[in-house]
N, C-alpha and C positions, 0 to 999 in steps of 0.2 A: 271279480268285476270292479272291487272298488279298486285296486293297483291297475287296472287296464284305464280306469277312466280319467285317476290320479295321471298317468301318462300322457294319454292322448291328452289334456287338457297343459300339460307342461309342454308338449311338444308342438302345440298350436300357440300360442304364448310366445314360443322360441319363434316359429315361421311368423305372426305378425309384425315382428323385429325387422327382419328384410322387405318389409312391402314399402314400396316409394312413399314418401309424403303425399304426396295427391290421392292415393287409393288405401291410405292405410284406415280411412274411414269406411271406407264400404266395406276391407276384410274384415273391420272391429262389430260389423252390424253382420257379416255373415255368421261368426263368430258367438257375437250375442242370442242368435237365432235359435241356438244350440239346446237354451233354456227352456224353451215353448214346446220340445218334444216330448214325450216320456224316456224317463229314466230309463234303462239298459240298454241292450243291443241298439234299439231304432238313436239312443242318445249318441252310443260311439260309431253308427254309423253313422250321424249328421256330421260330425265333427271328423269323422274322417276325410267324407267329400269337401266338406270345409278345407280342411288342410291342402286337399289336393288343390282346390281351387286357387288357392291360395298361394302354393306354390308355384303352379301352372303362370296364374296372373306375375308372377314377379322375375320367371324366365322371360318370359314375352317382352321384358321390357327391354331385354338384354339382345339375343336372338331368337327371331319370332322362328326361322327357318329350324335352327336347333332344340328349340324348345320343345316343338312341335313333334322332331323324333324319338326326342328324350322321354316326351308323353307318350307317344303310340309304344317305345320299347316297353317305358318304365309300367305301362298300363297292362299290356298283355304278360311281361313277366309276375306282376303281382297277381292279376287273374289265374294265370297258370298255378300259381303257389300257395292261394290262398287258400289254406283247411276248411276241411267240412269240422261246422260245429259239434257233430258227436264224435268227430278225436276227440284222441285223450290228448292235452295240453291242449286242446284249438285255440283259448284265449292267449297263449303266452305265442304259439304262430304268427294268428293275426294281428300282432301287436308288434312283431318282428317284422313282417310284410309291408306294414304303412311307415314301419318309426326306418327299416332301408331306405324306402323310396324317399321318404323325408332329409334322409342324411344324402341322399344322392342329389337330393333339390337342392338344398341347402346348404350345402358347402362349397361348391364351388363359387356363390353368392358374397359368401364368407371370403373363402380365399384370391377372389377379386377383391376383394375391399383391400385385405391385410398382406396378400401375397403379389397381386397386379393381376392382368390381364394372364392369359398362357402365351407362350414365347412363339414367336414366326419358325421356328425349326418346324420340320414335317415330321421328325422323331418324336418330338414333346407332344404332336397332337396326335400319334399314331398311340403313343403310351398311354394317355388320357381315354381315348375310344376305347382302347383295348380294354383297359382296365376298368372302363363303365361296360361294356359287354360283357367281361368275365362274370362279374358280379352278379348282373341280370342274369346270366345265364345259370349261376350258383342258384338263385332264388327259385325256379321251381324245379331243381334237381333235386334240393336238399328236401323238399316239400314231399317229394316221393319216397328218398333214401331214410331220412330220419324217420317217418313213423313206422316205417317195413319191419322191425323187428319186432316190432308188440303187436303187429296184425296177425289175425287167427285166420289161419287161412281157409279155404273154402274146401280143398282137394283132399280125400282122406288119403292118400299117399304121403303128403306132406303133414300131415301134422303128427305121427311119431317124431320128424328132423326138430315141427316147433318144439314140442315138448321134452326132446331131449336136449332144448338148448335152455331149458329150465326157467319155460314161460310158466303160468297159471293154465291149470287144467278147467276152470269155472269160465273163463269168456268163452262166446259162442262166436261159431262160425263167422267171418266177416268185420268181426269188431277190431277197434284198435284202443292199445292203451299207450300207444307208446306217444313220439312228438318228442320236442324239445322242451322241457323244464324251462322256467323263468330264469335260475341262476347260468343253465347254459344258452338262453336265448340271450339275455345281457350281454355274456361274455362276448357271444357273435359277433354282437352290434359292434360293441369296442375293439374288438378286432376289425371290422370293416372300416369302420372311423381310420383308425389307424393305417391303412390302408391306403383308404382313398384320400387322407389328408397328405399322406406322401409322396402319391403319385402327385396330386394338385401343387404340393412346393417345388419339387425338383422339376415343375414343366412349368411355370410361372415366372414372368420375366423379373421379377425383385429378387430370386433366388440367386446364389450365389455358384450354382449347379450350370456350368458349362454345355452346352451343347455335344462337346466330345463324348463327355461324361456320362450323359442321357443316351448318348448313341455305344459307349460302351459296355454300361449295365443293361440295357435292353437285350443288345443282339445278344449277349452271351448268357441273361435269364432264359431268353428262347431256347436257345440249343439247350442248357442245362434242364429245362420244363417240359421238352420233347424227349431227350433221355430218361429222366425221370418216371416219364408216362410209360416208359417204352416198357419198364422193369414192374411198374405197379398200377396197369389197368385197370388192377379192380383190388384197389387197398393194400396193405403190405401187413405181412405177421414176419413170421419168421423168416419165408422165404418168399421169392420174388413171384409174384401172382399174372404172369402174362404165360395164357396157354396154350400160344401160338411157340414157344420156344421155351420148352420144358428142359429139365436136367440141366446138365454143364454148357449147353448150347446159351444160359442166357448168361454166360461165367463174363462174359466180354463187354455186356450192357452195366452190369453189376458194377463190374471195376471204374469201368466211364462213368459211370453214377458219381459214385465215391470223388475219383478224381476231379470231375466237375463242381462238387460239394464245398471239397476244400480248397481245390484249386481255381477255380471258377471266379471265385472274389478277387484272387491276387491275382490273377491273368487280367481281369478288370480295372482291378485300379493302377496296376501298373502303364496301361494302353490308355488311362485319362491321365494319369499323371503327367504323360511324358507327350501327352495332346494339349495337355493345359497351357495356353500361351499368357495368363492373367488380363488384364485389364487394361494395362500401359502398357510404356515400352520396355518397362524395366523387366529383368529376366523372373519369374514368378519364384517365392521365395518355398524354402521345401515342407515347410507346415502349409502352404496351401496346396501342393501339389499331391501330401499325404490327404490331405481336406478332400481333394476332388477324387481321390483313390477309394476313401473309405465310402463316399457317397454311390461311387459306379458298384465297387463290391457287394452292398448291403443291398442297393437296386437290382442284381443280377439276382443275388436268391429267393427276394420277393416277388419278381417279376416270374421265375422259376415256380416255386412254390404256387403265389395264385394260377399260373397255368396249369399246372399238373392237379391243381384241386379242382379245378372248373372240368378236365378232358374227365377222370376219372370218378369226379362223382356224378356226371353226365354220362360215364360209361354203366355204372352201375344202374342209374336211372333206368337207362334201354334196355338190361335183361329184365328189369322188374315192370315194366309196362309194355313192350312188345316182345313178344314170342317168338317172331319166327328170325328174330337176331340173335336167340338166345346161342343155338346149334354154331352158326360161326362165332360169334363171341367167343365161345368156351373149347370152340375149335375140336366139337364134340358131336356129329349128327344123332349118335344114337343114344343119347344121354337121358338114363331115367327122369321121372319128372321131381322122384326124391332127392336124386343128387343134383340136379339143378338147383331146386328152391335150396339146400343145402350151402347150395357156393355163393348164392344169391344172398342167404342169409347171413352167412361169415363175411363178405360185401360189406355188408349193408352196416355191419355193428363196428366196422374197422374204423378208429377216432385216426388215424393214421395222416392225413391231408387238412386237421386242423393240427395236430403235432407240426406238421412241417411247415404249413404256414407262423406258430408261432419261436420255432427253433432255427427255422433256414437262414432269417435276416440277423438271428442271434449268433451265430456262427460266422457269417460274413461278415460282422461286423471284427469278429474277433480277427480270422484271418485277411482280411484288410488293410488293417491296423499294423499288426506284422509285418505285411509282406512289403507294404508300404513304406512303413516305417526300415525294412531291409534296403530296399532298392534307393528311400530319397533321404533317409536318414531320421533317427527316430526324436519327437520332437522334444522329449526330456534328455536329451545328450549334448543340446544346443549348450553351448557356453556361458557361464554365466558373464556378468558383465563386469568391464574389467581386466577379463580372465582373455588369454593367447589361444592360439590355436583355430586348423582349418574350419570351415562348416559344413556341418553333416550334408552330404552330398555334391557338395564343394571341388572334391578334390584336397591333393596337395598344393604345394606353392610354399616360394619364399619367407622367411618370420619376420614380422614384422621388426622397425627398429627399438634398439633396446632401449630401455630407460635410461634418463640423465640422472648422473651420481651427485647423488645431494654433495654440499660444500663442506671444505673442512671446521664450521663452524656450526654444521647440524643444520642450519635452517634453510631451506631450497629459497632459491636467488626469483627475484619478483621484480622483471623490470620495469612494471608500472608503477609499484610502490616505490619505487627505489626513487625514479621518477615524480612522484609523486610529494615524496617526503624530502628531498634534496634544498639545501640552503642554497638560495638565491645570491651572486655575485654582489660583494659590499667595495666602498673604499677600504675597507680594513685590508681586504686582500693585496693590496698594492704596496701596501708596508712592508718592507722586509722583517721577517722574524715576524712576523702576525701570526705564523700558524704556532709557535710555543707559547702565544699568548692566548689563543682559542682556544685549543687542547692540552689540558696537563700533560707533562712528561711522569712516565712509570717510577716510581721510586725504584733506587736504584741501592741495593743490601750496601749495607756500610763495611 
């Protein structure tokens, strides 16, 4: 309790930061409110309506229209998600459930301040939806998927499959110990941060992220996140988990996979690069054009990856809360109920769709960078300065002209100095023989 209220109390802290000046008094006095409750649950649940009020009030200022749906989503996804307090982890849950909605209020708050408004493209606000939908929709699947493996189940067919997955033999029927741990609820966060801070830059108009850009890393995360899904419905081990197209019949999705993984980025940033027009008129130089490459690439497999985590652990969700999708799901009518909870269970434990959301944008990034660096030239082969020769992605062409040959007295000729330091016309000059009286004559060997 005391780390959940250490929390809520930094993350209410952090939301009175964005309340306008005109209202930042009244959240300070909702806020202070906090105090007059009793300490525990009834405390963090004051402060949690707090927060929300809080955040709620400081959309409104912004759009009342959007604010409004962003509430009803954001509201019914957390009710969906929210744990019962006899799980096991319920605190580190619901402290996950308020501190999302919070980071979903709140930063876009943030990245209007620091990043601008989002860009008039219908891509950049298609991207932005989406990727606030994904999310909500991740919140009460994971709420069902994460505590399923430490649930005791109720069915005595099913519990030799728990037990032989080398649960505790001492919980009763119905219980759950499982939930997400505090170290892996943090990490979540930080991974959605992450996330959603970069869906909000590359669609915000101070960004340096093209329109092309955004419309090339999208469309080809899609195709890459519907493949993906196609090969791993319901998590990935070893082999490909879709039981609609068993055996060598999914050998064709497999390879598209793969191919899309690695090739997917560099088919991306190649199609913004060469869509990049820059800013002027001048022709855009090829360190930006790898710039706008690496940003589609890296967009393509996180756009990928969040999709196929939101289809497939929504796919898993539906075998374990409704039943009669389990028979086609598994593309199985007559499937015991111990091998069902079986697949349901190997499901459910597969870390597989946060691996991918942390390694797909790792990878794009890499192949990116390369392929990019192939096609517009890589940006440590630039010349240094000084130094001849075409530029990476340049082309050939003529050499320039060659250097002027210092003088036979060593020192390169300076016609400003020359100019500069030259004696002024005298009477002396007019004299005949004045110049052997200017200048000594060279002695001359006897």
């Amino acid at each position: 309790m005391g780390k959940l209220s250490w929390a809520a109390v930094a993350a209410g802290r952090g939301t009175l930061r964005l309340v306008a000046g005109g209202r930042r008094d009244w959240a300070e006095a909702v806020w202070a409110e906090a105090h007059e409750v009793p300490p525990g649950w009834s405390r963090l649940a004051w402060r949690a309506g707090g927060m929300w009020l809080i955040a709620r009030e400081t959309l409104m200022v912004y759009k009342p229209g959007r604010a409004l749906l962003f509430a009803v989503a954001a509201g019914a996804a957390a009710w969906a998600a929210w744990p019962d307090s006899s799980a096991g982890h319920a605190a580190a849950g619901q402290f996950g459930v308020i501190a999302t909605v919070l980071l979903l209020a709140g930063l876009p708050l943030l990245a209007r301040r620091f990043f601008g408004p989002v860009t008039d493209s219908r891509t950049a606000r298609f991207l932005r939806v989406g990727g606030y939908a994904a999310i909500l929709a991740l919140m009460p699947a994971m709420a069902v998927v994460d505590p399923f493996p430490g649930t005791v189940p109720q069915r005595g067919a099913e519990l030799p499959v728990f037990y032989a997955a080398g649960n505790p033999r001492s919980d009763l029927p119905g219980t759950s110990s499982g939930g997400p741990p505090w170290p892996g609820e943090i990490t979540l966060l930080i991974l959605t941060a992450l996330y959603v801070v970069a869906l909000l830059w590359v669609t915000s108009r101070r960004s340096p992220t093209a329109p092309a850009t955004v419309a090339a890393g999208t469309g080809v995360g899609i195709v890459f996140g519907l493949v993906m899904y196609s090969v791993a419905p319901l998590g990935l081990n070893k082999d490909a988990t879709n039981p609609w197209l068993s055996g060598s019949r999914i050998d064709p999705l497999v390879a598209l996979a793969w191919i899309l993984l690695l090739g997917g980025p560099v088919a991306a940033a190649v199609v913004a690069g060469w869509r990049y027009r820059g800013s002027g008129r001048s022709v855009p130089s090829a360190d930006a054009r790898i710039g706008q490459g690496v940003v589609a690439g890296v967009l393509a497999n996180l756009v990928g990856a969040l999709l196929v985590a939101v289809l497939g652990t929504g796919t898993i969700a539906l075998t374990i809360k409704v039943a009669w999708l389990r028979p086609w799901i598994f593309h199985s009518p007559h499937l015991s109920a111990a091998a069902t909870y079986g697949h349901e269970l190997t499901a459910s434990q597969s870390p597989i769709y946060a691996f991918m959301c942390v390694t797909f944008p790792i990878i794009a990034l890499i192949m990116s960078t390369l392929g990019g660096g192939m096609v517009w030239g890589l940006p440590w082969s630039m010349p240094a300065a000084g130094q001849s020769g075409p530029r990476p992605g340049g082309g050939g062409g003529p050499a320039g002209p060659e250097p002027t040959p210092d003088p036979p007295n060593g020192r390169l000729a300076d016609p400003d100095q020359d100019r500069l330091t030259a004696r002024p016309p005298s009477l002396l000059d007019q004299v005949p023989g004045s110049e052997d009286r200017r200048e000594p004559r060279a002695l001359q060997p006897v």
